[in-house]
N, CA and C of each residue as an Amber inpcrd file, in Angstrom:
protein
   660
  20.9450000  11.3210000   5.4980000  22.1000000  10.8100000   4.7610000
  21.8940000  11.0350000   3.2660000  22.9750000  11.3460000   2.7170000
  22.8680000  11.4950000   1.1230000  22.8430000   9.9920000   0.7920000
  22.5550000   9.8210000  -0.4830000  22.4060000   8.6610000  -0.9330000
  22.2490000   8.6320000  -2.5770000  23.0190000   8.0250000  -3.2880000
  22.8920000   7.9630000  -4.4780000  22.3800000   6.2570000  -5.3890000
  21.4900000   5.7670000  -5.9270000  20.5830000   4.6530000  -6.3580000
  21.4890000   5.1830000  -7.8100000  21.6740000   4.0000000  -8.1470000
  22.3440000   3.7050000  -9.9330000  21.7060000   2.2750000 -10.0970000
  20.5280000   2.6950000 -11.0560000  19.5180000   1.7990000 -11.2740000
  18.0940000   1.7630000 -10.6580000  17.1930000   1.5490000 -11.6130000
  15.8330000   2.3710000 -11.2100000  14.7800000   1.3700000 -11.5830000
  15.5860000  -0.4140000 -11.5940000  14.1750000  -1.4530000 -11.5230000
  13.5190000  -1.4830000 -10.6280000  13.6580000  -2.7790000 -10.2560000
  12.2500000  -3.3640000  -9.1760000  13.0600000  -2.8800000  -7.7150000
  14.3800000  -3.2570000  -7.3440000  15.1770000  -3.1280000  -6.0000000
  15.3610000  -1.5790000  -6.3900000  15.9960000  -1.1060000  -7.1220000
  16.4960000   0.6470000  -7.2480000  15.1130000   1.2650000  -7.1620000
  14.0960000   0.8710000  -7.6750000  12.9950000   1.9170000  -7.3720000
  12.3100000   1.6810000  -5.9990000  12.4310000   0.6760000  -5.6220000
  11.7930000  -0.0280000  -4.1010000  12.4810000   1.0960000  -2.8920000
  14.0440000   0.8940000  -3.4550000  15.0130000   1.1310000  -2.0280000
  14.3840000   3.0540000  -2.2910000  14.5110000   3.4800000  -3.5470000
  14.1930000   4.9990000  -3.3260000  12.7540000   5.3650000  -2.6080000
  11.9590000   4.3250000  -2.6400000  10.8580000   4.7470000  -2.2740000
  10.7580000   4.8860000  -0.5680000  11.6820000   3.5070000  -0.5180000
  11.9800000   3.3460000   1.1300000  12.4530000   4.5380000   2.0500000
  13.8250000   4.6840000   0.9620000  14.8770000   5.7930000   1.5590000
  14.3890000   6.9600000   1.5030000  13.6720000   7.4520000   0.7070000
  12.9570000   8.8070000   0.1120000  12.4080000   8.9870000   1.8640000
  10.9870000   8.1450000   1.8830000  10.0810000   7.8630000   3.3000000
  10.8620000   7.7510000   4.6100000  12.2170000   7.7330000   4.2450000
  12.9110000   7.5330000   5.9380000  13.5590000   9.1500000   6.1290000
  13.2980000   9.6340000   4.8200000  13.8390000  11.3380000   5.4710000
  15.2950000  11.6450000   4.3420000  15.9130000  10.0570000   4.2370000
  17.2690000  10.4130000   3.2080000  17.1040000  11.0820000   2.1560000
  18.5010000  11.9170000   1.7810000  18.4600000  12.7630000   0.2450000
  19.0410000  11.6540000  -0.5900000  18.0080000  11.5740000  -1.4170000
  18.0560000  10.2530000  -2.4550000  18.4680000  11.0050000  -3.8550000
  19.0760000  10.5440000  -4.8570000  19.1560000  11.0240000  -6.0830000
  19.2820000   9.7250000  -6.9280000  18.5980000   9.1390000  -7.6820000
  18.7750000   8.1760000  -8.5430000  18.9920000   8.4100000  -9.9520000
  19.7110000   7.3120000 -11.0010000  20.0090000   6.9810000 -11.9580000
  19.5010000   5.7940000 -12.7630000  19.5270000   6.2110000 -14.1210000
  19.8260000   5.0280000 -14.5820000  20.2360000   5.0310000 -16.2320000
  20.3130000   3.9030000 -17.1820000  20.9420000   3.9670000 -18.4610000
  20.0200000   5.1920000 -19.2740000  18.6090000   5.2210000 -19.2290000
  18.0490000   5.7390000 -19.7400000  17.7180000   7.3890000 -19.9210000
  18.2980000   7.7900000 -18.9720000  18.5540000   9.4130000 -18.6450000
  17.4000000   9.9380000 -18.0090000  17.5350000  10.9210000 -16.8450000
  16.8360000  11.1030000 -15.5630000  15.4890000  12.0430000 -16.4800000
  15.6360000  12.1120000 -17.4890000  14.0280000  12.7980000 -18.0300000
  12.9060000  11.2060000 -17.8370000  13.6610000  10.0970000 -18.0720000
  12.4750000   8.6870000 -17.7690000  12.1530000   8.6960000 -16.4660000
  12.7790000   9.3920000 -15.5020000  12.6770000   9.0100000 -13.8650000
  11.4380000   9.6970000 -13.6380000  10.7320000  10.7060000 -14.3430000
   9.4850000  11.6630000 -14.0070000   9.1690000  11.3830000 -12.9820000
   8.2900000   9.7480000 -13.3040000   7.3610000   9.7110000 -12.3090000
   7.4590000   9.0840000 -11.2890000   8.8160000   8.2230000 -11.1670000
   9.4380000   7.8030000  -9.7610000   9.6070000   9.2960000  -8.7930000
  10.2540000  10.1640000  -9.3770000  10.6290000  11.4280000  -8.9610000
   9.5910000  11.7240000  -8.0860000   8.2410000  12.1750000  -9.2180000
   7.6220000  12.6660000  -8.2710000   6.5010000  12.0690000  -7.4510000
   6.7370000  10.7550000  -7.4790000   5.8500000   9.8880000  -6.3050000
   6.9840000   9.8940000  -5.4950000   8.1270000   9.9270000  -5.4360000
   9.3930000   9.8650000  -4.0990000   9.9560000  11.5520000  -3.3430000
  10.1130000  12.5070000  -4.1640000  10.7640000  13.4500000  -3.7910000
  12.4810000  13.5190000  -4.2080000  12.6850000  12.3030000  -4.8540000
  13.9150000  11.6390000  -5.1290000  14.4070000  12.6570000  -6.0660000
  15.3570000  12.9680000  -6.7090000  16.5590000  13.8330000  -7.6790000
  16.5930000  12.8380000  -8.6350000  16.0430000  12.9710000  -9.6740000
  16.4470000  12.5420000 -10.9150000  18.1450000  12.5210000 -11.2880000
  18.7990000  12.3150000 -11.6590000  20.4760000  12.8400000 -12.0270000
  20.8970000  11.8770000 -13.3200000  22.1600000  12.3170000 -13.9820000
  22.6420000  11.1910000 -14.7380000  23.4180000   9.9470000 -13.5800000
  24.1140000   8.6410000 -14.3390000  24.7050000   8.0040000 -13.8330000
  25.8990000   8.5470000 -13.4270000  26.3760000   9.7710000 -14.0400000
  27.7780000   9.9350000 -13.3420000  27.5340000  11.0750000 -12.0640000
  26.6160000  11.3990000 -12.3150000  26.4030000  12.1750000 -11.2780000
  25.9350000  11.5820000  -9.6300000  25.7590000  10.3830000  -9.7780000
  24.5980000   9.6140000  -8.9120000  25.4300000   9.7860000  -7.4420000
  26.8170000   9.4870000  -7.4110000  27.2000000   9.4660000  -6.4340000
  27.9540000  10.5100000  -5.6330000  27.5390000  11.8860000  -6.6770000
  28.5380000  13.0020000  -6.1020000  28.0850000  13.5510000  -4.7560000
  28.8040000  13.6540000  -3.6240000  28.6050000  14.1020000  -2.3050000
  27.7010000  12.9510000  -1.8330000  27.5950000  11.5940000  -2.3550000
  27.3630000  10.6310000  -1.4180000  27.7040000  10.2320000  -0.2530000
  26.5890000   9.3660000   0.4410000  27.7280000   8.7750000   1.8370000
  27.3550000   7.4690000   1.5610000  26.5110000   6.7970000   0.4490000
  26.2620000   5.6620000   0.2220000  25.9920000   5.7500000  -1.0870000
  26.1490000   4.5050000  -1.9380000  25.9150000   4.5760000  -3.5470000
  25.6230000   2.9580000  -4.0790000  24.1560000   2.8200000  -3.7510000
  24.0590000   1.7660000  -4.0930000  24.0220000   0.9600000  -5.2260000
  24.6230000   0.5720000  -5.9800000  24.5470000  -0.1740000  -7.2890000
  24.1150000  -1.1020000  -7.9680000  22.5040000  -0.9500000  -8.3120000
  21.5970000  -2.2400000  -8.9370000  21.2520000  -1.9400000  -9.9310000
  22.4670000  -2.7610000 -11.0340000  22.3110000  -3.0010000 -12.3090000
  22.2880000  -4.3040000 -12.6120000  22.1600000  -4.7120000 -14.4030000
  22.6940000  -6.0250000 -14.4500000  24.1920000  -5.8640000 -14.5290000
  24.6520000  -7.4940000 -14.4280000  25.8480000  -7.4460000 -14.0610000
  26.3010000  -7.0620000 -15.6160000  25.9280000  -7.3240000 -16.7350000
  26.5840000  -7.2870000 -17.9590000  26.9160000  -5.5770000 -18.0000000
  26.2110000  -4.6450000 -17.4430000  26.3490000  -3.3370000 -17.6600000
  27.1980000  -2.8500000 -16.4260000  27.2540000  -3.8380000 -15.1490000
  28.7230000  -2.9370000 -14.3940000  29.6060000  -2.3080000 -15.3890000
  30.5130000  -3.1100000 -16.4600000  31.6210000  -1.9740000 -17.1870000
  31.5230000  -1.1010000 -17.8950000  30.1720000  -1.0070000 -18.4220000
  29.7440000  -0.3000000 -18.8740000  29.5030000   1.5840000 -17.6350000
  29.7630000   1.1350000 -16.4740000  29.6790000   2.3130000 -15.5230000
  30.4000000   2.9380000 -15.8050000  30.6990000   4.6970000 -15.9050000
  31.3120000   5.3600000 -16.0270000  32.3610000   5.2460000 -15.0660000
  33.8880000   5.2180000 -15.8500000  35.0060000   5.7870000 -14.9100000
  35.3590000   6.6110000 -13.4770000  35.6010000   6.5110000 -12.6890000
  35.8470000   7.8810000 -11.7080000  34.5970000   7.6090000 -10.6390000
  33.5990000   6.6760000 -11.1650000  32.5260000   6.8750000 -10.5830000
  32.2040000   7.6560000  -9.1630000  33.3830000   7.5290000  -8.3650000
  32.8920000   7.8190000  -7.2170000  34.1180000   8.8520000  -6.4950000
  34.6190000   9.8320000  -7.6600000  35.7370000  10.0290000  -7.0610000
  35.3180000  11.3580000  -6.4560000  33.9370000  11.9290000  -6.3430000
  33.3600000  13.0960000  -6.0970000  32.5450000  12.3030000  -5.0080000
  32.2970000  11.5630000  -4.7860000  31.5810000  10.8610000  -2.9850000
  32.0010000  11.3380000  -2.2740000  31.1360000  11.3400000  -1.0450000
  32.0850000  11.4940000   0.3290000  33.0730000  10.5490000   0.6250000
  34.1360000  10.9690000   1.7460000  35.0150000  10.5850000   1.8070000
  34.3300000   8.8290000   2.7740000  34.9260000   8.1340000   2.3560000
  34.5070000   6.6860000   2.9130000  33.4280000   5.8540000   2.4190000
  32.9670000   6.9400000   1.2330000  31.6080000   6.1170000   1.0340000
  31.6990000   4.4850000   0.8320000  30.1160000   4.3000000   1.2600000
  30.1360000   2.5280000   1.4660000  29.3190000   2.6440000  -0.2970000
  29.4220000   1.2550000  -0.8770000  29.0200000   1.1110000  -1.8430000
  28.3030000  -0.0970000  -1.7360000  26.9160000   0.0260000  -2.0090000
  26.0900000  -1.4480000  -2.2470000  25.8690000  -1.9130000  -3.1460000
  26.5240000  -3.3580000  -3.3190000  25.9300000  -3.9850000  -4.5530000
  25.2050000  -5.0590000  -4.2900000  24.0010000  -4.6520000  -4.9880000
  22.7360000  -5.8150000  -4.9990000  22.5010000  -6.9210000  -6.2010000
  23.7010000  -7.0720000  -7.1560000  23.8260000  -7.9190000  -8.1470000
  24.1810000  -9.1430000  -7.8800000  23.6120000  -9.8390000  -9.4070000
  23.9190000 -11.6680000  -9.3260000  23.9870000 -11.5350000 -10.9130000
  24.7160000 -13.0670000 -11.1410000  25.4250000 -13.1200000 -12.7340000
  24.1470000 -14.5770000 -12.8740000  23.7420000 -13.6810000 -13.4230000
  22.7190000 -14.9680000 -14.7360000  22.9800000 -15.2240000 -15.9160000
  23.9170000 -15.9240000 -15.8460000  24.5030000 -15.8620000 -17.5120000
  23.3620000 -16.7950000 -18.5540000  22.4300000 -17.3320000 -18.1760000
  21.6030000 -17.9290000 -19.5460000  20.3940000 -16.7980000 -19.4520000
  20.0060000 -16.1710000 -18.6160000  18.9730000 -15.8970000 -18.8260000
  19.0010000 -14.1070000 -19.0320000  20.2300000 -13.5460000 -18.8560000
  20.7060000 -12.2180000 -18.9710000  22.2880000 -11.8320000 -19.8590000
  22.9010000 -12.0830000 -18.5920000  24.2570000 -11.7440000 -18.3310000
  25.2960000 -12.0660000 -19.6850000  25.1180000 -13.4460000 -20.3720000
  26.1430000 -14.1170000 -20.8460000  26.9510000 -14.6090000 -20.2940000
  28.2790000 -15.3110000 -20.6320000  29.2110000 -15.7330000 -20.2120000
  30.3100000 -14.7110000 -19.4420000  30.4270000 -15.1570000 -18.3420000
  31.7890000 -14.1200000 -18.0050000  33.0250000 -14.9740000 -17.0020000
  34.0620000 -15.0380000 -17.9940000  35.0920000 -15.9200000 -17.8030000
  35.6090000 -15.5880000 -16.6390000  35.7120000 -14.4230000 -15.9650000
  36.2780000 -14.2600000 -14.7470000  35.7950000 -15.1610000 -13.4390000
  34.5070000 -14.9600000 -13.7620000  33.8500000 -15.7790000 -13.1270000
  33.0760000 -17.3980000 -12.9430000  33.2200000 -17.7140000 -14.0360000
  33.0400000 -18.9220000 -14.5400000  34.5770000 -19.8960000 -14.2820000
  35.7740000 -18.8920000 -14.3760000  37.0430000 -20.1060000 -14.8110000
  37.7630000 -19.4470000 -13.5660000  37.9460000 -18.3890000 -13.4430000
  38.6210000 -17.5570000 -12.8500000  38.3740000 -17.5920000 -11.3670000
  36.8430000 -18.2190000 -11.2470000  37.0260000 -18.4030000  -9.2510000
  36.7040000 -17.0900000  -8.9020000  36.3880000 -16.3850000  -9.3750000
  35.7620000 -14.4730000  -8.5240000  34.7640000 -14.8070000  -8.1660000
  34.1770000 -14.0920000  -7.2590000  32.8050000 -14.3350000  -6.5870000
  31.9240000 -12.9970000  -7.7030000  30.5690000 -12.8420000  -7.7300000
  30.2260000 -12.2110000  -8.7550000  30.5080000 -10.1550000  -8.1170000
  30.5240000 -10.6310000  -6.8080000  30.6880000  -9.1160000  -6.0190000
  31.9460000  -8.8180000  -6.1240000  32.9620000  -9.8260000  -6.0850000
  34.3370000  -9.1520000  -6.0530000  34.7300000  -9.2780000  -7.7420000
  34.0280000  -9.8880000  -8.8960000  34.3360000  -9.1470000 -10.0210000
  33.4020000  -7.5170000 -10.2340000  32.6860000  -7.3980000  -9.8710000
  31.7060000  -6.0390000  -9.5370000  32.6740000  -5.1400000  -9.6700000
  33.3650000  -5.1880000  -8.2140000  33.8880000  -4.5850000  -7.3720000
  35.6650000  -3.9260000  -7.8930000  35.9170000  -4.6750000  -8.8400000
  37.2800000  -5.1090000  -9.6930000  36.7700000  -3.7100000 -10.8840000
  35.2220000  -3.8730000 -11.6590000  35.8410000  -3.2240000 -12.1640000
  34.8440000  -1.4470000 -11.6970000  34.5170000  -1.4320000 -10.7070000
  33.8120000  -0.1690000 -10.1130000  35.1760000   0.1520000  -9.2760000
  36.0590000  -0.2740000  -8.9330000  37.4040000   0.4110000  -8.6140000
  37.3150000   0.7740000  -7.1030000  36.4990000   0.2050000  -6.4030000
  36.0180000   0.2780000  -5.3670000  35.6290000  -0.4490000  -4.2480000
  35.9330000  -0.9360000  -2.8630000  35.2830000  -2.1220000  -2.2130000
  33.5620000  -1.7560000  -2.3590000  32.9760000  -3.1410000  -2.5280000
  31.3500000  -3.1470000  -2.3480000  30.6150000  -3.8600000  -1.0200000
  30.0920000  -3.5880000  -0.4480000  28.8610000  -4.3630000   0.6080000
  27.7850000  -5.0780000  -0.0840000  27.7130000  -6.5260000  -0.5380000
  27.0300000  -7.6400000  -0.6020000  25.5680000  -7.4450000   0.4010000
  24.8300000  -7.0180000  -0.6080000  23.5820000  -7.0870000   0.7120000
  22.1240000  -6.8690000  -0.7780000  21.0150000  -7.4190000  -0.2330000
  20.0560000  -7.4210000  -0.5370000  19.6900000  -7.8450000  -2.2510000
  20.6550000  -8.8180000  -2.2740000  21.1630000  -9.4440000  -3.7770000
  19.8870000 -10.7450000  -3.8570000  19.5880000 -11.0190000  -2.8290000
  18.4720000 -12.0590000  -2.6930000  17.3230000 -11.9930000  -2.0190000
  17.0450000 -10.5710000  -1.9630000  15.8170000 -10.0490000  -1.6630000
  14.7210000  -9.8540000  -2.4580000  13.4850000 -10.0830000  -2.4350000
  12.6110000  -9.8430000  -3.3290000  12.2350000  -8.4580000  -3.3180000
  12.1530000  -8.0080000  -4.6240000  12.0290000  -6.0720000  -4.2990000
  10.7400000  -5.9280000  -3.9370000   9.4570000  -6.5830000  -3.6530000
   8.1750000  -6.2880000  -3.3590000   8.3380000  -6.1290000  -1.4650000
   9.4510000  -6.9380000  -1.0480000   9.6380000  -7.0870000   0.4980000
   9.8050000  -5.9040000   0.9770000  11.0530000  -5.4670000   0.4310000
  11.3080000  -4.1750000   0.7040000  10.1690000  -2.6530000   1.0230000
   8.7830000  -3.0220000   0.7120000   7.4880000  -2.3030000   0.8950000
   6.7090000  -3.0280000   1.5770000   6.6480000  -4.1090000   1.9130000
   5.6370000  -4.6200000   2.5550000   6.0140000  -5.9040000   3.5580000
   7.4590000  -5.9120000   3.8920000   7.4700000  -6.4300000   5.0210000
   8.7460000  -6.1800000   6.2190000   8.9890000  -4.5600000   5.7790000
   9.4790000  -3.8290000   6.8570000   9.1530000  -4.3990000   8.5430000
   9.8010000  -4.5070000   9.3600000   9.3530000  -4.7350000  10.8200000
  10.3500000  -4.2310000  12.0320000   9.5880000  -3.2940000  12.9770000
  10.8220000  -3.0510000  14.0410000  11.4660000  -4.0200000  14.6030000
  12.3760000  -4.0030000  14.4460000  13.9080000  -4.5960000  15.4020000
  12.8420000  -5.0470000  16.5630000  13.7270000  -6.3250000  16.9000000
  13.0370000  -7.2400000  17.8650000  11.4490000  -7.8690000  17.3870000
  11.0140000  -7.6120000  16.4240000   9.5650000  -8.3890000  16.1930000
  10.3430000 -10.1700000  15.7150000   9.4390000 -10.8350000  16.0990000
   9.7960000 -12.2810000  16.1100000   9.3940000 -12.3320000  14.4630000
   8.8710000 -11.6410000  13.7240000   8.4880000 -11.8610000  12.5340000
  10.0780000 -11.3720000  11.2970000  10.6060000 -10.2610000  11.9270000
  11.4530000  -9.6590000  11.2210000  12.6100000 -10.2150000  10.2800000
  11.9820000 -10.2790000   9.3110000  13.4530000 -11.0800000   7.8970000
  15.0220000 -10.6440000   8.3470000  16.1770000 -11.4900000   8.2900000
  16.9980000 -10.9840000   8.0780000  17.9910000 -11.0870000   6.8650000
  18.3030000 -10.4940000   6.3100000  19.6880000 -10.4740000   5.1910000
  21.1810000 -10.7740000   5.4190000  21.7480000 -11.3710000   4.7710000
  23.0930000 -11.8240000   4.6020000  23.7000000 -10.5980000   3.9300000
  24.8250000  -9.7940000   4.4980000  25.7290000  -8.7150000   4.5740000
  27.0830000  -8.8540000   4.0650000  27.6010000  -8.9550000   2.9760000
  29.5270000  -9.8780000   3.0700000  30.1150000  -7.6720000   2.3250000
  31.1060000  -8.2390000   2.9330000  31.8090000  -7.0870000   2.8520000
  33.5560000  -7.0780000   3.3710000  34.2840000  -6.4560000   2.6890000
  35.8210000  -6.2710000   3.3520000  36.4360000  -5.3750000   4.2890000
  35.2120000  -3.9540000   3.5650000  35.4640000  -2.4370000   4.7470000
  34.4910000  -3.0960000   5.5150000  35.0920000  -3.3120000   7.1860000
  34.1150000  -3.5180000   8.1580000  33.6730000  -2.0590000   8.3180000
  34.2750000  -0.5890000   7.9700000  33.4390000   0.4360000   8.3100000
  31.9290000   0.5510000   7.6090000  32.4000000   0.5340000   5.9080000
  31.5350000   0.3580000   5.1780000  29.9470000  -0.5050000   5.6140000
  30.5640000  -2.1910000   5.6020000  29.8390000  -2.9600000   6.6100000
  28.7590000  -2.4970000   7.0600000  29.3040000  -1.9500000   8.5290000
  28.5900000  -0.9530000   9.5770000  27.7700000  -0.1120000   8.9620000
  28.4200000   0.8820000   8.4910000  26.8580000   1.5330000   7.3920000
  25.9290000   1.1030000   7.0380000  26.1810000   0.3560000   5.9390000
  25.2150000  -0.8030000   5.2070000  24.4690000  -1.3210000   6.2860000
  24.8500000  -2.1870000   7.3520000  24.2160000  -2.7930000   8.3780000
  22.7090000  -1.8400000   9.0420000  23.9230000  -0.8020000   9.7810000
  22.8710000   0.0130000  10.3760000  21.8580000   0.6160000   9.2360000
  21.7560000   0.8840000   7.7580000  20.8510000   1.3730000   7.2100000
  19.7730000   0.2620000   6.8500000  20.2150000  -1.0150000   6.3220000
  19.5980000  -2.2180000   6.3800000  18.2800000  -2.3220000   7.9610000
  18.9140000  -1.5020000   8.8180000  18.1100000  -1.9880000  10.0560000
  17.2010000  -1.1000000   9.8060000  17.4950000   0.3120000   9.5970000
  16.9760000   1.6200000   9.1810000  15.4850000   0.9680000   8.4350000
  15.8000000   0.1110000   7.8130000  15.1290000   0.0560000   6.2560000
  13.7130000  -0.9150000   7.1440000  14.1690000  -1.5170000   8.4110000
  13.0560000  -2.4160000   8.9300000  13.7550000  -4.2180000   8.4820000
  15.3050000  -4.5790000   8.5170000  15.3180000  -6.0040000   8.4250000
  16.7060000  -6.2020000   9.4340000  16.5230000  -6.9170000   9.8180000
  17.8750000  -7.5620000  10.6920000  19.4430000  -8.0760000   9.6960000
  20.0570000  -8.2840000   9.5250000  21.4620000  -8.6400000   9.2190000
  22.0290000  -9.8590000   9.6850000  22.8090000 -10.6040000   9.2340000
  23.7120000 -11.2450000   9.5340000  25.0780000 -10.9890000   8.9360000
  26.1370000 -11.0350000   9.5390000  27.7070000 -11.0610000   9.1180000
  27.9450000 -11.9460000   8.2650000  27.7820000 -12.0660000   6.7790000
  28.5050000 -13.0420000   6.0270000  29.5640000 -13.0690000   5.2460000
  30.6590000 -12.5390000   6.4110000  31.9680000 -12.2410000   5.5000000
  32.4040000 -11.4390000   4.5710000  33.7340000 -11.4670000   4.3520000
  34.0490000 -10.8440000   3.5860000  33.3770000 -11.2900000   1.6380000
  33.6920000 -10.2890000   0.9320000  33.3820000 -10.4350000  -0.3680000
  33.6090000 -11.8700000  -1.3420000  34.8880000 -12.4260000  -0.5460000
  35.6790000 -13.6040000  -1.6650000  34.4440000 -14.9130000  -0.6980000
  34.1170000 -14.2190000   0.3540000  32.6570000 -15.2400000   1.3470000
  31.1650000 -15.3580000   0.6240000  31.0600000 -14.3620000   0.0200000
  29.5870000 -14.1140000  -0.8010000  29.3730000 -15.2970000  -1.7410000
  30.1350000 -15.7120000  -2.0370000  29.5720000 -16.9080000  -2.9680000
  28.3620000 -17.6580000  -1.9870000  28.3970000 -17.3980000  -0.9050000
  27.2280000 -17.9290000  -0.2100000  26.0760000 -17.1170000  -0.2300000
  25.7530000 -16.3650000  -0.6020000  24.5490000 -16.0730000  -0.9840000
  23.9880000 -15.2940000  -1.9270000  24.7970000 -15.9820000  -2.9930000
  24.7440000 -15.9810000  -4.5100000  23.5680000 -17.0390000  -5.1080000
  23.0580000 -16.4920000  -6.5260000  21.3900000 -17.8220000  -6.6730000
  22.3750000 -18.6390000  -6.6220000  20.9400000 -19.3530000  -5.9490000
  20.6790000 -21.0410000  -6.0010000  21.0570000 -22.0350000  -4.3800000
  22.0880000 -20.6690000  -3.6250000  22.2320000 -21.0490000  -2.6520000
  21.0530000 -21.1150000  -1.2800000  21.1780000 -22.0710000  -0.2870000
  20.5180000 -22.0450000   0.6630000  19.6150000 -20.5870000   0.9460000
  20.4870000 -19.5950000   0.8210000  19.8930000 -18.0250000   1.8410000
  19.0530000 -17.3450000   0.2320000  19.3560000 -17.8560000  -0.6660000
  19.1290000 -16.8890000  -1.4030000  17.1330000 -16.6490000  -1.8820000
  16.8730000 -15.7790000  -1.6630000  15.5750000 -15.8030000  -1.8030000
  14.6170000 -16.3670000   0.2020000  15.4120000 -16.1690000   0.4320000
  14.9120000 -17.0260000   2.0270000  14.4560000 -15.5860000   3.2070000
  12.9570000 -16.2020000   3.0010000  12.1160000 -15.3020000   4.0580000
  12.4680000 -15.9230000   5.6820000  13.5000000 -14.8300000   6.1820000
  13.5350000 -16.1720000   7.6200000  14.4850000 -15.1040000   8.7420000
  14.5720000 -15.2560000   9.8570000  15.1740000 -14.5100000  10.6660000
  17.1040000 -15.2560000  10.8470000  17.5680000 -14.1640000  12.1490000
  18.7700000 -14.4620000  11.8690000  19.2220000 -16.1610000  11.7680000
  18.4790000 -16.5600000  12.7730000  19.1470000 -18.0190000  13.1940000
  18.8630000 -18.3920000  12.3660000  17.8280000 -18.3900000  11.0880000
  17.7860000 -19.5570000   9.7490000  18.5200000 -18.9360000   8.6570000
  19.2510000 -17.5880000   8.6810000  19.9350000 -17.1510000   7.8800000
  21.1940000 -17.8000000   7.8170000  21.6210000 -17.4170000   9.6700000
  22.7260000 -18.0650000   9.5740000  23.5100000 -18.9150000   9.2310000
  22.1910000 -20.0530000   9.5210000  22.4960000 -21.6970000   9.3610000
  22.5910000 -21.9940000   7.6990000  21.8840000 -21.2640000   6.7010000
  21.3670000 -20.9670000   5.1610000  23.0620000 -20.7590000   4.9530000
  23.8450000 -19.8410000   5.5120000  24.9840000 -19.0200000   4.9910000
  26.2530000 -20.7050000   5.3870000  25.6330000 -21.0250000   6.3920000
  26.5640000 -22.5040000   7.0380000  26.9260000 -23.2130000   5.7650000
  25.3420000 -23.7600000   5.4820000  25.2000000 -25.0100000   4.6210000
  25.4700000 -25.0040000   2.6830000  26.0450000 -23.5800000   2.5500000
  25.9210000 -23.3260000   1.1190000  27.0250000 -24.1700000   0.7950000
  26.7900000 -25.1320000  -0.3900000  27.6950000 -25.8040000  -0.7850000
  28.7640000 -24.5910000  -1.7290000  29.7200000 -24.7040000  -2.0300000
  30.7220000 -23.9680000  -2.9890000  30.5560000 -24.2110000  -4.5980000
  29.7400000 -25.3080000  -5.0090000  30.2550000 -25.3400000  -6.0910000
  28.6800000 -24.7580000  -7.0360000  29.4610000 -23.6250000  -7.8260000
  28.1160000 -23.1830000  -8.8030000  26.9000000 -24.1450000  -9.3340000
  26.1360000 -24.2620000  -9.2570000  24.8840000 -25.4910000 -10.2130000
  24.9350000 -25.1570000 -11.5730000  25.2190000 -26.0340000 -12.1880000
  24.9480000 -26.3420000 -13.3560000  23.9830000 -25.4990000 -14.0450000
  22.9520000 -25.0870000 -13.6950000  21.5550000 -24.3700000 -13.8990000
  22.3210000 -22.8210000 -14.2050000  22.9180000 -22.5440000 -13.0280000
  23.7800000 -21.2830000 -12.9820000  24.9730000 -20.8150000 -13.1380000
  25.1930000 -21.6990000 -14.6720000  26.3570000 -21.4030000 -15.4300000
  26.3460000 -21.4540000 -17.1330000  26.6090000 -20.4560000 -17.0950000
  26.9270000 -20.9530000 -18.6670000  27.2480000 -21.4120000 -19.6450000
């Protein structure tokens, strides 16, 4: 599968290392321009590229930035993807400790994926927003091990979804269905699932019990 990474921290360099090792054509990005990617490059096999390039002839385009620099994404972003591409976003709005204030979301009632998503011009798949990027290398497990983590999934394209899902499994973690996008406020920080090493049935129940209302802690 083609695959395009926009963003090259702790999760964007993790997932290339993953995806690189599963056989996918990876090409990553980030603000800094693909001459900094050297040496991700060549410990992965990965394609250096700019950001506008990241997603051309994609079939997936995952998107881990901070949230303050989503608008900052180039226009059109994805109008050279393959046709259907699924789009992952692995972001959360920290407004004291990053982000700043962002009224859409603070007054406005958006969940932080469906303001993402508003201005990337595009539906997104909610997935691996509360994952620790060290997991992603070191606690991969085949399907069916009683040990195997699972992740909370929210999304609107159920095709998309499906992608995301099945590559998530790809990657070595199980899934759960957590709705559509305007649903993700459940496993946004601070909630029950977020940060939670645990299989489906304690995911599930994590995605049950999330109260709705932002914490104080996680607002600006």
């Amino acid at each position: 599968m083609k695959i395009g990474i926009i963003g090259a921290g702790n999760i964007g360099g993790n997932l290339t290392r993953r995806l690189t090792a599963l056989g996918h054509e990876v090409s990553v990005a980030n603000s800094r321009g693909p001459e900094t990617l050297k040496a991700l490059v060549e410990e992965t096999g990965a394609k250096a590229v700019t950001v506008a390039e990241a997603a051309r002839g994609a079939q997936v385009v995952v998107v881990t930035v901070p949230l303050k620099n989503v608008p900052d994404l180039p226009a059109g972003l994805f109008d050279e993807a393959a046709d259907g591409v699924a789009v992952i976003d692995t972001g959360n709005y920290y407004p004291k400790e990053r982000d700043g204030r962002i009224d859409a979301i603070e007054d406005g009632g958006l969940t932080e994926s469906r303001w993402t998503e508003q201005h990337l011009g595009h539906p997104v798949v909610k997935v691996f927003n509360g994952t620790y990027a060290q997991d992603l290398l070191e606690r991969p497990l085949p399907a069916g091990d009683p040990e195997r983590i699972a992740v909370p999934v929210a999304g609107d394209d159920e095709a998309a979804k499906r992608v995301v899902r099945d590559l998530v499994d790809e990657l070595g973690f199980d899934t759960v269905d957590a709705g559509g996008i305007d649903d993700s406020w459940r496993q946004q920080p601070a909630t029950p699932v977020y940060g939670l090493r645990a299989g489906v049935e304690a995911v599930t129940r994590a995605l049950a019990e999330a109260p709705p209302e932002r914490p104080a802690a996680h607002r600006a």
